[in-house]
C-alpha positions in Angstrom: 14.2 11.3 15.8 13.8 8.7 13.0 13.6 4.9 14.7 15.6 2.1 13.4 15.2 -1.3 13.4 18.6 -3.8 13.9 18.3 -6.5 10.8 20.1 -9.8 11.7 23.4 -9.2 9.9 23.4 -6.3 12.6 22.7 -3.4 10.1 20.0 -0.7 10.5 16.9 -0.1 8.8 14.8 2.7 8.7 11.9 2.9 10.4 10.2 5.4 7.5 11.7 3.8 4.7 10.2 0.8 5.4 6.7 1.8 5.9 7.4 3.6 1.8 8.7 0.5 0.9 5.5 -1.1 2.5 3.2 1.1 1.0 4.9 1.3 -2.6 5.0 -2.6 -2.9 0.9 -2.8 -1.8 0.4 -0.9 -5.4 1.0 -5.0 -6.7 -1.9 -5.6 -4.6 -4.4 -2.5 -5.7 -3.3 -3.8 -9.6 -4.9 -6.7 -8.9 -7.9 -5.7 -7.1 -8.7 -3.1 -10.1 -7.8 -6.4 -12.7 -10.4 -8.2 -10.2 -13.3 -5.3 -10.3 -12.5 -5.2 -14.3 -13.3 -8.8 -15.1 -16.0 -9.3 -12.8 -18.5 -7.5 -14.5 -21.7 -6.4 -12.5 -24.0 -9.2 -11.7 -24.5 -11.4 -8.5 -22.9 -14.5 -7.7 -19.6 -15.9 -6.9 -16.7 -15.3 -8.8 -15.0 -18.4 -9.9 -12.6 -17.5 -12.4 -11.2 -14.7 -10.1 -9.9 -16.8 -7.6 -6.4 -16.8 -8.8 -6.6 -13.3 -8.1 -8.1 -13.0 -5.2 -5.2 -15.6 -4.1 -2.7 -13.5 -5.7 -3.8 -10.4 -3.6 -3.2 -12.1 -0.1 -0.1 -13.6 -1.4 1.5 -10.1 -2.6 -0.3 -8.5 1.2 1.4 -11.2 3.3 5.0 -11.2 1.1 5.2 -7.8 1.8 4.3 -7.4 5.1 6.4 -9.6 6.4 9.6 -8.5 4.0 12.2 -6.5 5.7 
């Protein structure tokens, strides 16, 4: 038995579909994290110029968590 979640115009969503949905649009966020490891280079020390990406990464996370 598949679960289903009620949206607020009343129609159903599945449970499974949702969690590939999920999963599919985190891909933005591993793009970005590979960008991130890219242009860091190797060295120690913070990573100022990165910061839009790092940003960008939580932003994508959190849009698509909450999405429905």
């Amino acid at each position: 038995m598949i679960a289903e979640h009620r949206r607020p115009d009343g129609s159903c969503v599945n449970v499974q579909e949702a969690v590939d949905n999920f999963v599919k649009a985190l891909e933005h966020c591993q793009n970005i994290i590979r960008v991130h490891r890219a242009s860091g280079g190797s060295g120690q020390g913070r990573r100022t110029d990165e910061t839009s990406l790092n940003r960008g990464a939580v932003v994508l996370a959190v849009a698509t968590w909450q999405a429905r």
